[in-house]
C-alpha positions as CSV (number, residue, x, y, z in Angstrom):
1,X,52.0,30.1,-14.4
2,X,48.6,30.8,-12.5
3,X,47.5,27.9,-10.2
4,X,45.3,25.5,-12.0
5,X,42.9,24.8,-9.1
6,X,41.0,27.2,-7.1
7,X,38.6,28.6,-5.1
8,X,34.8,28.6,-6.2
9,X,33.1,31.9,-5.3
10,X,30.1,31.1,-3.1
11,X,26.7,32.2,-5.3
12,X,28.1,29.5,-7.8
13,X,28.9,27.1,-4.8
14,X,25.1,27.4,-3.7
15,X,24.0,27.2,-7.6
16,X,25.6,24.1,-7.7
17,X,23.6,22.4,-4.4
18,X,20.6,24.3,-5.6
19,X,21.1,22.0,-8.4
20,X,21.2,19.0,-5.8
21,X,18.5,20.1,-3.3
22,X,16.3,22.4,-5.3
23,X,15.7,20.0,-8.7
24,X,12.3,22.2,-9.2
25,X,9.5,24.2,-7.5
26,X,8.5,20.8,-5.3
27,X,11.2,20.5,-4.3
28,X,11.6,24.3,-2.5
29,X,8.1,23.4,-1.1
30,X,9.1,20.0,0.7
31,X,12.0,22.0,2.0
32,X,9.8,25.0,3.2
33,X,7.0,22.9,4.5
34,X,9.7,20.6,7.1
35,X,11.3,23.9,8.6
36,X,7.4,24.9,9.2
37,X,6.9,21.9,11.4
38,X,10.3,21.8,13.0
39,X,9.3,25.7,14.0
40,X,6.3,23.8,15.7
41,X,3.5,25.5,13.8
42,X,0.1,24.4,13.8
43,X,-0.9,25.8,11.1
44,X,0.9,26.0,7.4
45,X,-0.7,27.5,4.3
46,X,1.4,28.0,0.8
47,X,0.0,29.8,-2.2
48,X,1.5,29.3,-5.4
49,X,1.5,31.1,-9.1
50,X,2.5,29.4,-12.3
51,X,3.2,25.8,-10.8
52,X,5.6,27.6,-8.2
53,X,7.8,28.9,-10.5
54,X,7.0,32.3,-10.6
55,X,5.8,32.4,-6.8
56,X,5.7,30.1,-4.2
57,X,4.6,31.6,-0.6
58,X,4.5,29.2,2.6
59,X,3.5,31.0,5.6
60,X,3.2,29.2,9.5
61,X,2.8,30.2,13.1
62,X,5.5,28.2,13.5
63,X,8.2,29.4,16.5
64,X,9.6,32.3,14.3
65,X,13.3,33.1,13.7
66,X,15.4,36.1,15.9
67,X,16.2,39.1,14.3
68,X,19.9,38.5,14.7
69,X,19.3,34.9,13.2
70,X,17.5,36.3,9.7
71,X,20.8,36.8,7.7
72,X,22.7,33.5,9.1
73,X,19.3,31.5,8.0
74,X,20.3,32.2,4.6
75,X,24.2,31.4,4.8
76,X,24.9,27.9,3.7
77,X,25.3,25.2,6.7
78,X,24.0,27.3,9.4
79,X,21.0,25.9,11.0
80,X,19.7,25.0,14.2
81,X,19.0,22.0,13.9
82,X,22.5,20.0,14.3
83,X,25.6,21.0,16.0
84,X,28.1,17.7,16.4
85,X,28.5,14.3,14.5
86,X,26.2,12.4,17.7
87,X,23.3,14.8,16.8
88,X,23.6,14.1,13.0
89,X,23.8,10.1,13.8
90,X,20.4,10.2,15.6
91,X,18.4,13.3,13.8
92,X,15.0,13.9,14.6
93,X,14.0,16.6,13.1
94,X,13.1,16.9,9.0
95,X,15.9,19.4,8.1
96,X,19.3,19.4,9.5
97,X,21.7,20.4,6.3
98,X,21.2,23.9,6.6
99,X,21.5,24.0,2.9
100,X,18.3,24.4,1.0
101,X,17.7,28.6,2.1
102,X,20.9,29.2,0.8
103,X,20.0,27.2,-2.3
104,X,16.7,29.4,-3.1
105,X,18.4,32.1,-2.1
106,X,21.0,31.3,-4.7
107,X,18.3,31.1,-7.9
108,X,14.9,33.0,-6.9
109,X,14.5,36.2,-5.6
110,X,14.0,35.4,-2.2
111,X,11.8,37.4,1.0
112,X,12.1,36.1,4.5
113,X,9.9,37.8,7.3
114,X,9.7,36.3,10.6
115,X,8.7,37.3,14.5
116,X,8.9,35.5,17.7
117,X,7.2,35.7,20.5
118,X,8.9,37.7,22.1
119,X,9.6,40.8,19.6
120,X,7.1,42.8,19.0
121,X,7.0,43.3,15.3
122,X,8.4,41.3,12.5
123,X,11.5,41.9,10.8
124,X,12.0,41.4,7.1
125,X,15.3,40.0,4.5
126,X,15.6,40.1,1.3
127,X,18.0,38.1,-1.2
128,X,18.6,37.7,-4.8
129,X,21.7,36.4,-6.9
130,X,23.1,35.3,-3.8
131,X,23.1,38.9,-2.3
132,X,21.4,39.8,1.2
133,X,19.9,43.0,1.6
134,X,19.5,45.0,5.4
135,X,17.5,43.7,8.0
136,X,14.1,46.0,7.9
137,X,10.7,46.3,10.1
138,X,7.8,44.5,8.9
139,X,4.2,43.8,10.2
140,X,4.3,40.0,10.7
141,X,2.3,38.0,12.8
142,X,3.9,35.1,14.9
143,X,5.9,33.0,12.7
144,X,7.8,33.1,9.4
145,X,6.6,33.7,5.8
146,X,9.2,32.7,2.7
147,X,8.5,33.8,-0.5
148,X,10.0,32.8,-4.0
149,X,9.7,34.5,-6.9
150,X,11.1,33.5,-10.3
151,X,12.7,30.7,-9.6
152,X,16.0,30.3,-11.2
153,X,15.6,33.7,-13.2
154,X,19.6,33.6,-12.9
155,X,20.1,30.3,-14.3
156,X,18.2,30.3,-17.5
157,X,19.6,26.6,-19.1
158,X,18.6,25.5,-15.6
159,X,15.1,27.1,-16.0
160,X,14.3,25.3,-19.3
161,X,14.8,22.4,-17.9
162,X,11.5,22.6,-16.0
163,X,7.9,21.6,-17.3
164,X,4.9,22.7,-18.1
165,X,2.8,24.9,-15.2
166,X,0.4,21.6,-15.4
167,X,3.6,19.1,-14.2
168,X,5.3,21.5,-11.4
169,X,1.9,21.7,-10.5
170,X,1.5,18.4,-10.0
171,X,4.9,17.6,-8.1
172,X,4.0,20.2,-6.1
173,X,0.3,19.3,-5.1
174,X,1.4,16.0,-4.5
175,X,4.6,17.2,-2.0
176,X,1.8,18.8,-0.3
177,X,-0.2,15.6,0.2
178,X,3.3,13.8,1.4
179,X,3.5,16.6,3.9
180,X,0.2,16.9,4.8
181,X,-0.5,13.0,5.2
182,X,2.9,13.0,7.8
183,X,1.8,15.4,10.1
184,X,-2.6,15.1,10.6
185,X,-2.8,17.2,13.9
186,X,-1.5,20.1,12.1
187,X,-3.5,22.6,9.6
188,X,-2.8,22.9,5.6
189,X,-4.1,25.3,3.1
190,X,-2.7,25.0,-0.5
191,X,-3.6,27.5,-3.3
192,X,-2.9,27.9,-7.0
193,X,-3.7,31.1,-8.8
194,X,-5.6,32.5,-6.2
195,X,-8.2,29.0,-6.3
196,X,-8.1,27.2,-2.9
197,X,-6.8,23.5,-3.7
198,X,-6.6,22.5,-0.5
199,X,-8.2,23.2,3.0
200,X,-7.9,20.4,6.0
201,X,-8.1,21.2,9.1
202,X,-6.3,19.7,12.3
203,X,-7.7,16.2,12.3
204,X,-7.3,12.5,13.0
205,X,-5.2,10.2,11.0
206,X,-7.8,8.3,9.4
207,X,-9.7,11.7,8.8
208,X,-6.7,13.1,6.6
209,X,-5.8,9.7,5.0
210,X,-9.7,9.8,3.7
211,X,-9.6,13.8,3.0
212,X,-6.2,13.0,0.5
213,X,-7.0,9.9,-0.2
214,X,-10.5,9.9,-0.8
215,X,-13.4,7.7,1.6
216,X,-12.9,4.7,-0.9
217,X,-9.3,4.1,-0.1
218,X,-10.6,4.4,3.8
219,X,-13.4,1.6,3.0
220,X,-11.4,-1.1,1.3
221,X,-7.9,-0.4,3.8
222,X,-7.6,-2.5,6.5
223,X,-5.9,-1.3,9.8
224,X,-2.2,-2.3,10.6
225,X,-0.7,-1.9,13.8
226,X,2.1,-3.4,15.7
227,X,4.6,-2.7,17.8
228,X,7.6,-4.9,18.8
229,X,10.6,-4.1,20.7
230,X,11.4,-0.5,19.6
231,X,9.7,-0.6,16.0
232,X,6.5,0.5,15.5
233,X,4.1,0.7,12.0
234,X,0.7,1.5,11.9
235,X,-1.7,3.2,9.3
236,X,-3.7,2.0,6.5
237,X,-3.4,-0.9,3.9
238,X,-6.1,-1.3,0.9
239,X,-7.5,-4.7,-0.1
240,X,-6.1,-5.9,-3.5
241,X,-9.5,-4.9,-4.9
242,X,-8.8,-1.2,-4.5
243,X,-4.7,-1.8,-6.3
244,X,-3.7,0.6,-8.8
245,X,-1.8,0.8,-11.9
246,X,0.6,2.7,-11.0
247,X,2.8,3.4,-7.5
248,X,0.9,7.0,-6.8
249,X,-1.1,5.6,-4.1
250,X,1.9,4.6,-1.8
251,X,2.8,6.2,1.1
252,X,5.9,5.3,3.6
253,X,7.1,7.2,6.3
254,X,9.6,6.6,8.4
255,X,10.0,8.8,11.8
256,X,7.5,11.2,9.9
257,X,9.5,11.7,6.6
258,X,8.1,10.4,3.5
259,X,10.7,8.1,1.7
260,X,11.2,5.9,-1.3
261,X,12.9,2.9,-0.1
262,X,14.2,-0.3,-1.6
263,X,14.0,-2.4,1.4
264,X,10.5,-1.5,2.5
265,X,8.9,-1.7,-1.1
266,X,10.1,-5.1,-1.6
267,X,8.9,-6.1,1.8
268,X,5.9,-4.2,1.4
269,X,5.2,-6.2,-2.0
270,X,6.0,-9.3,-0.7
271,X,3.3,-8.9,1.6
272,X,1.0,-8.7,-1.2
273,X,2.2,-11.3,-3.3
274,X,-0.6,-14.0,-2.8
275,X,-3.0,-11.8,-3.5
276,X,-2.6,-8.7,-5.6
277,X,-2.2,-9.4,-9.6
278,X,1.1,-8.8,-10.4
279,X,0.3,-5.9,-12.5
280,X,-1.3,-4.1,-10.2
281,X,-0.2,-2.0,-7.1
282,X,-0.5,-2.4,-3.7
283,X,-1.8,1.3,-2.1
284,X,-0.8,2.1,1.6
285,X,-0.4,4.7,4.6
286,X,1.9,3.5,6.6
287,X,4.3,5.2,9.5
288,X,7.3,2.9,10.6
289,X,8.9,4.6,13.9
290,X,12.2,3.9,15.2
291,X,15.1,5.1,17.0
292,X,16.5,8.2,15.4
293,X,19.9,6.1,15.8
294,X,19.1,3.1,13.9
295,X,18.4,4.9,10.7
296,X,20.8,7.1,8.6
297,X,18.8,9.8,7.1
298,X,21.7,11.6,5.6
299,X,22.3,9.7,2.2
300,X,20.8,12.1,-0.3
301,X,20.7,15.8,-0.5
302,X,17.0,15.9,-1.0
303,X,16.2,13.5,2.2
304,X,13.9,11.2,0.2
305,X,16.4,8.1,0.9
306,X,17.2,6.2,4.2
307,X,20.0,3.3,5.3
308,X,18.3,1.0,8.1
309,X,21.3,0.2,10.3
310,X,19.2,-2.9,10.3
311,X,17.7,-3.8,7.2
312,X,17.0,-7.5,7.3
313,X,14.9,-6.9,10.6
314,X,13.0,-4.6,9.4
315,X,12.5,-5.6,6.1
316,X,10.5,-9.2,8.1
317,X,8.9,-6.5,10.7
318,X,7.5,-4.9,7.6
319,X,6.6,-8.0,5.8
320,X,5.1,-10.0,8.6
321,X,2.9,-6.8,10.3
322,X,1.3,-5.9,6.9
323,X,0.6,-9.6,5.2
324,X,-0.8,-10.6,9.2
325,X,-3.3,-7.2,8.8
326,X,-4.4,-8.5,5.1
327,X,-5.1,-12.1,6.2
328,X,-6.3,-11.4,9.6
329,X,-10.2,-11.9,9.8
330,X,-12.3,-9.1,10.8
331,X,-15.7,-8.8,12.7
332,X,-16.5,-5.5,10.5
333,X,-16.0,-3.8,7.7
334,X,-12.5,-2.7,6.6
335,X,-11.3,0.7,7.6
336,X,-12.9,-0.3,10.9
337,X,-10.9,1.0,13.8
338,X,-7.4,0.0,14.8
339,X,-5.5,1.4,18.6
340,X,-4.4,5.3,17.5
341,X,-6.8,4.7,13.9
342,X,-10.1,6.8,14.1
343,X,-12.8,5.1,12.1
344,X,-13.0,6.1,8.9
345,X,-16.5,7.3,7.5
346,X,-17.3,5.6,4.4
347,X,-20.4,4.2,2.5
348,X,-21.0,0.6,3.0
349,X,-17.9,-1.1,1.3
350,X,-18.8,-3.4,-1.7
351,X,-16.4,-6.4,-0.4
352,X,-15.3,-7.1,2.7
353,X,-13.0,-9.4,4.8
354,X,-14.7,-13.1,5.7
355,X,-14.6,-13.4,9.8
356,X,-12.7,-16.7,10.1
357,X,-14.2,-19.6,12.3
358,X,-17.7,-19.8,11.6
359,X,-19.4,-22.4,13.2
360,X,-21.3,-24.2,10.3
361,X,-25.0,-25.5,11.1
362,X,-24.6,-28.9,9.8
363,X,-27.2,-29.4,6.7
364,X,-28.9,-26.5,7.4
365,X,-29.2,-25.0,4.4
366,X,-32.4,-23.0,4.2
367,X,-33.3,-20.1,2.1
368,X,-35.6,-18.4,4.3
369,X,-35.4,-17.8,8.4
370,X,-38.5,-16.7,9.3
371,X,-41.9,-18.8,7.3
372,X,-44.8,-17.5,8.4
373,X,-47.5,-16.8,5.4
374,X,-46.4,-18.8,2.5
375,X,-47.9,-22.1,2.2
376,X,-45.7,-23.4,-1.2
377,X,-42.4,-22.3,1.2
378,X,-43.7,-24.5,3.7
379,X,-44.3,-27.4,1.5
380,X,-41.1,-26.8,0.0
381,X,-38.9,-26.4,3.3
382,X,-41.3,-29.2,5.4
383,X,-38.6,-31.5,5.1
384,X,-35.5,-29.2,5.9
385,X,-34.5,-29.4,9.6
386,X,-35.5,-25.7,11.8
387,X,-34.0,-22.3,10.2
388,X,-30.6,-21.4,12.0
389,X,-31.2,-18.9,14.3
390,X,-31.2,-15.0,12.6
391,X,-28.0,-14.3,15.1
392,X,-25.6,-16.8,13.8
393,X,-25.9,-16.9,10.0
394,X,-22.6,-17.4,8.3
395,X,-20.9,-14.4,6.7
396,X,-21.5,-15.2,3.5
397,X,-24.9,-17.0,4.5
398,X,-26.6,-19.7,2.3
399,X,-27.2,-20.5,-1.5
400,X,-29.5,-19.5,-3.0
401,X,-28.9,-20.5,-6.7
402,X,-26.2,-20.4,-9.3
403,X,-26.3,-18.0,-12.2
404,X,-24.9,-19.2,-15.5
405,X,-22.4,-21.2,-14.3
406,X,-20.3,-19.5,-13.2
407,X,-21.6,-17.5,-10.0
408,X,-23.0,-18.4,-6.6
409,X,-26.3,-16.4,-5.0
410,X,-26.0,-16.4,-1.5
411,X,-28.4,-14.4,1.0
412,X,-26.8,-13.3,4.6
413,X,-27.8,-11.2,6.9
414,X,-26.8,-8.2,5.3
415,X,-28.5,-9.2,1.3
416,X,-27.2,-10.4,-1.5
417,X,-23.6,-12.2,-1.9
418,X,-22.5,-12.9,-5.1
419,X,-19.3,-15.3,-5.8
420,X,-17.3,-16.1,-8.3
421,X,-17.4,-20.4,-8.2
422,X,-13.9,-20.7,-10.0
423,X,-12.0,-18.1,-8.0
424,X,-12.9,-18.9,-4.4
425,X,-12.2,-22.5,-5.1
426,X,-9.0,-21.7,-6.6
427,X,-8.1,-19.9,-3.5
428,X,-9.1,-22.6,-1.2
429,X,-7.0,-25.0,-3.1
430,X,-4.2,-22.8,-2.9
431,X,-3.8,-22.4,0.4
432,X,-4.5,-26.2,1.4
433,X,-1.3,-27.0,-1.2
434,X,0.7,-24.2,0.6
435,X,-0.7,-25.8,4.1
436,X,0.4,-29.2,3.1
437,X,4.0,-28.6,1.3
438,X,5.4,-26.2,4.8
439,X,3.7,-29.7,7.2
440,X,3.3,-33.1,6.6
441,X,3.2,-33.1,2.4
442,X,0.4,-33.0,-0.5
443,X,-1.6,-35.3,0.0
444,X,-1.5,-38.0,-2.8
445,X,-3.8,-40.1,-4.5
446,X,-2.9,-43.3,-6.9
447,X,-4.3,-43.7,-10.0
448,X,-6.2,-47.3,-10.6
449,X,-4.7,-47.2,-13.9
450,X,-1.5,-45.4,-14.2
451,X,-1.8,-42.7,-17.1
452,X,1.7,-43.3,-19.7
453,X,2.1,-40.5,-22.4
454,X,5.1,-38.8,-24.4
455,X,7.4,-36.4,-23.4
456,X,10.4,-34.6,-24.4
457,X,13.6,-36.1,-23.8
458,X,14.4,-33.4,-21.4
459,X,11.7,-34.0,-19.5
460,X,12.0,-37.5,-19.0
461,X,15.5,-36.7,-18.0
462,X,14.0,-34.3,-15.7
463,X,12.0,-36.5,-14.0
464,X,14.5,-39.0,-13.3
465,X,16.6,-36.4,-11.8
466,X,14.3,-34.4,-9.9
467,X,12.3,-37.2,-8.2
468,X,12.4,-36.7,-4.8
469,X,11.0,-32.7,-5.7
470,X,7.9,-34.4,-7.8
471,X,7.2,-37.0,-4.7
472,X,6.8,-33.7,-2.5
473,X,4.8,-32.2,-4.9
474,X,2.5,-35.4,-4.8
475,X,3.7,-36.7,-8.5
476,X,4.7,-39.9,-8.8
477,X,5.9,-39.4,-11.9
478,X,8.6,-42.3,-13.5
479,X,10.5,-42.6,-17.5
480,X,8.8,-45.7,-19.3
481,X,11.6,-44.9,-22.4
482,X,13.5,-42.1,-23.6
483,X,10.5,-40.5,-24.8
484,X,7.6,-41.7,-22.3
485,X,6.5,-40.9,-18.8
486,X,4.3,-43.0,-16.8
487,X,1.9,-41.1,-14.0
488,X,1.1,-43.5,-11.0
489,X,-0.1,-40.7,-8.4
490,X,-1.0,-37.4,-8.0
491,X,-1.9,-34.6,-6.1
492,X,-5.1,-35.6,-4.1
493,X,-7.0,-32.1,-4.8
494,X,-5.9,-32.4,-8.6
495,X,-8.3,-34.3,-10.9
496,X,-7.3,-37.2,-13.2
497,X,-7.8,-35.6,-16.5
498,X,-5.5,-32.7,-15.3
499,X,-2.9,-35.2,-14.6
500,X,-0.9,-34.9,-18.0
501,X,-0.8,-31.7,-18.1
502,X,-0.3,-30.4,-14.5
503,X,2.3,-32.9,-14.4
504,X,4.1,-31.5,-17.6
505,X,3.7,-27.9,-16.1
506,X,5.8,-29.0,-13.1
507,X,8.7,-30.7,-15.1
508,X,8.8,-27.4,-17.2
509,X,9.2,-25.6,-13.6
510,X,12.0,-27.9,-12.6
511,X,13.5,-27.8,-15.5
512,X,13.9,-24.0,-15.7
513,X,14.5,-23.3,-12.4
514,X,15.6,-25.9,-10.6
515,X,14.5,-27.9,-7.7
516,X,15.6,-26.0,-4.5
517,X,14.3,-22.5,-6.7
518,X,11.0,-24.1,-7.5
519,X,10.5,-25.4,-4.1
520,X,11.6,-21.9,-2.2
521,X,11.4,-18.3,-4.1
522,X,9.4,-20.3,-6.9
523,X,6.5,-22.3,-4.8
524,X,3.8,-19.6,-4.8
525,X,4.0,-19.5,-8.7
526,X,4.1,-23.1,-8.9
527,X,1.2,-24.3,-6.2
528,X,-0.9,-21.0,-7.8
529,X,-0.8,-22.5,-11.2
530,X,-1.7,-26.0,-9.6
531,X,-4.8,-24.6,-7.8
532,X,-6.1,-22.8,-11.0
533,X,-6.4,-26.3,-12.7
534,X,-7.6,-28.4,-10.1
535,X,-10.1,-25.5,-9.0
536,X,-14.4,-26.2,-10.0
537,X,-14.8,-24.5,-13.7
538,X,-16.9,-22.4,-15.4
539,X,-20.3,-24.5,-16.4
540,X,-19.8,-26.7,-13.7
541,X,-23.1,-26.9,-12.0
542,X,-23.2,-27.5,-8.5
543,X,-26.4,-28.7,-6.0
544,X,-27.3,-26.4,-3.1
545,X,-25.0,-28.6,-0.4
546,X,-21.8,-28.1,-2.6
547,X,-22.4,-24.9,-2.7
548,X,-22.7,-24.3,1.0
549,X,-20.2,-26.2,0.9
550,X,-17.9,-23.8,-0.9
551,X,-19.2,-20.8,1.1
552,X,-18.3,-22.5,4.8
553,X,-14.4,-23.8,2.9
554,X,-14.2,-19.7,2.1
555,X,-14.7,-18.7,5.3
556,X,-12.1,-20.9,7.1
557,X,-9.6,-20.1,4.5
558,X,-7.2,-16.9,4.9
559,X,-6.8,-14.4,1.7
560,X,-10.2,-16.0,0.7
561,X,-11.5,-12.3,-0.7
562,X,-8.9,-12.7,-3.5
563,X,-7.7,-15.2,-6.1
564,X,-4.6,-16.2,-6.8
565,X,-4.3,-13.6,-9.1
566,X,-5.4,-10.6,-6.5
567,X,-8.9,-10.9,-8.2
568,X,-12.1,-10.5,-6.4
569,X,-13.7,-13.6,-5.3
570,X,-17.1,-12.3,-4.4
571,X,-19.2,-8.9,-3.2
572,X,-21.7,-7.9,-1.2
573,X,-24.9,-6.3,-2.0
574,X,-26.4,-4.9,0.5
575,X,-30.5,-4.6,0.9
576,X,-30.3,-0.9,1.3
577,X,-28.3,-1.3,-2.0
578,X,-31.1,-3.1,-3.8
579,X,-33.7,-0.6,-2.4
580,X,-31.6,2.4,-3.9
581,X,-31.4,0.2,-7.5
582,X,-35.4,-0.2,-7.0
583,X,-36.2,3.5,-5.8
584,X,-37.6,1.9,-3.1
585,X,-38.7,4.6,-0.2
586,X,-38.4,7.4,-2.8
């Protein structure tokens, strides 16, 4: 009887991790494009035909490969990069399987030319169905050029599995970016049937974020930077107002390799959680260094996962450095410069951060600071104490009016501000509840006559059980009968006729969740919901004073540029943007 278990031959052996490593023409690039910069080269470009499935070319001036090294280079596990279990627990470089040549050499009809510096011509390889061809001359410059042609020509039920030119397209352009964004002092070219997609030369980081990215993304980030102990993140993070529908504009590295990690999104979300909508998504650049030793890159064939060896610290390093960088106040605009960050050029940005601290000019709340040739302005102001000083205007500067109801006119130095009433109040609230409940408590206020209405059963039982949670929400809140609830106090920032209902709205919050959830994982939902109906509404007019008023709260409160919600709670137009709208100087 023939044994039943036996050797595989080796082209099917490297068919199978081609299947692992080399899922589709992107994935052949991402390979390609990390041996190019572990060769050192300066300069990459890759040409592609047919979404990279009938050729995909990357060429560098990387370090080149030895003659005698060629036909090894396409062996499986042979590389250079590795050679003991210590190097493999602290690896440093992007490629260290020695598996993914192999692999395209296994399902494409692969070329490999290469020269060093110190030969003086190239040589040339050749490989197809898992065969390798003689070593021949070849004019080559410095480096090493791969090409690909037909990928998986062998493999056909492998082949139809691919997509349209469009998609490979796509995964590839975009494992370009990846690459590109990861390594800034280097050179990229990238082009598709024989149209250049992509040219960037060497440049800073902030240069290639906003050459990928675009100069919006570079006018509404903010810079984050921070270093503690050995950890170190810094890049960009974009203000709720430039979120996205989908996860495409999210970009994590760690040690220089882009990843997709569990641990850093949720940390990374959490940051935004008081202020992006939670439909939206956040949109980043951000490089987390550490040593090689305290992360396990070798969990998935393809590199894209990691295993922190210590994934509760970084997980708060992450969360802390990026929600400090989105409430931190500026003295600029964002995308302004951060240590290792050059500026990013951009047009003036339509919203910016609020510099904290403001020293308010107390009543001073004049429209005009200068009154020289209009005699109705002087009658009007003649009773309004001096104009502040041009130099020390507010941020968001002084009312001016309020349109419909709803919005706040405000002139500062820059031109016109325009906030939403309902949503910057909201905010302030918000973050006075979240102020009070971490110190002393919510402040409380009694009621001169206590308000009694009907409840569910259930939630007259959950009031009597939950007490001591409603006190430290600032309900005083006590069962009359089975089906009655009487309301002595309440939240001090909550009005009276919101009582009844806010109050109701908490018991349903209990109830479902229970006090200690509702209190910990659950209090942002909770004191955000609480804010939204104590906040000013729509149609509420205000006088100039409580205007001001509003304007000097926003500016001592952090996350003031958003809502609760991760809305915008006002924008900035500037005069040069009113002259453009009038053609004014044309």
């Amino acid at each position: 009887m023939p044994p039943s278990i036996h050797l595989l031959p080796d082209l099917l052996i490297n068919q199978i991790a081609a299947g692992e490593v080399i899922e589709r023409p992107a994935s052949a690039l991402k390979e390609l494009l990390e041996n190019s910069l572990d060769a050192g080269a300066g300069e990459i470009h890759v040409q592609l035909e047919t979404g990279g499935i009938k050729l995909l070319r990357v060429r560098d001036n990387g370090s080149g490969i030895d003659k005698q090294d060629l036909p090894r280079a396409l062996q499986r596990h042979a590389t250079s990069k590795i050679t003991s279990l210590e190097d493999l627990q602290r690896v440093a470089s992007m490629g260290f399987r020695g598996e993914a040549l192999a692999s395209m050499a296994a399902v494409a009809q692969m070329s490999l030319s290469s020269r060093t510096a110190a030969e003086a011509h190239g040589w040339q390889i050749d490989a197809a169905d898992g065969r390798i061809g003689d070593i021949t001359p070849a004019a080559h410059p410095q480096g090493t050029r791969v090409e690909l042609r037909e990928l998986y020509f062998n493999t056909p039920a492998r082949r139809k599995f691919l997509k349209t030119e469009a998609t490979e397209f796509a995964w590839c352009d975009e494992t370009f970016k990846r690459i590109a964004l990861s390594r800034p002092d280097v050179a990229f070219s990238l082009q598709h049937n024989g149209k250049t997609v992509w040219q960037l030369p060497e440049q800073t980081l902030a240069e290639r974020i906003a050459a990928i990215l675009g100069d919006e993304f570079g006018a509404a980030a903010v810079p984050v930077e921070r270093q503690a102990a050995n950890l170190s993140l810094r890049g960009l993070a974009a203000l709720p107002a430039y979120s996205r529908s989908t996860r495409d504009a999210q970009y994590f590295f760690v040690n220089g390799r882009f990843i997709r990690d569990k641990v850093a999104a949720h940390a990374l979300r959490q940051a935004y959680q008081d202020i992006l909508h939670h439909q939206r998504q956040p949109a980043y650049v951000l490089f987390l260094e550490l040593p090689p030793e305290q992360v396990d890159v070798n969990v998935h064939p393809a590199k894209s996962e990691v295993r922190f060896r210590e994934s509760q610290g970084i997980h708060q390093f992450l969360f802390h450095t990026v929600q400090q960088a989105l409430s931190a106040p500026l003295h600029g605009n964002p995308g302004e410069q951060a240590p290792g960050i050059t500026a990013t050029p951009a047009t003036p940005p339509r919203q910016n951060f609020i510099p904290l601290g403001i020293a308010e000019q107390p009543s001073t709340y004049t429209l005009w600071t200068t009154q020289t040739g209009s005699e109705s302005a002087a009658q009007l102001h003649a009773t309004e104490p001096a104009p502040p000083d041009r130099g020390i205007i507010p941020p968001l500067g002084f009312a001016l009016a309020q349109l419909s109801g709803i919005y706040i006119l405000a002139q500062n130095a820059r031109g016109l501000i325009v906030v939403d009433m309902h949503a910057a109040h909201e905010r302030i609230v918000y973050e006075k509840l979240k102020a009070a409940l971490d110190g002393s408590g919510i402040p409380t206020q009694p009621l001169l006559v206590p308000v009694s209405f009907y409840a569910e059963p259930v939630d007259v039982a959950t009031a009597e059980a939950e007490r001591g949670a409603l006190l430290r929400l600032g309900f005083d809140l006590a069962p009359l009968s089975p089906t009655q609830l009487v309301l002595r106090t309440l939240p001090a920032l909550l009005k009276q006729a919101e009582g009844e209902a806010m109050a109701l709205e908490v018991l349903r919050e209990l109830r479902e969740y229970g006090a200690s959830r509702a209190l910990t994982e659950r209090r942002n939902e909770l004191l955000a919901t609480l804010a939204c109906h104590s906040a000013v509404r729509a149609n509420h007019l205000l006088g100039v004073t409580e205007m001001n008023a509003l304007l000097r709260e926003m500016e001592r409160t952090e996350r003031a540029d958003q809502c609760n919600h991760g809305r915008p709670t006002w924008f900035q137009l500037t005069l040069a943007d009113l002259d453009k709208m009038f053609m004014r100087g044309q």
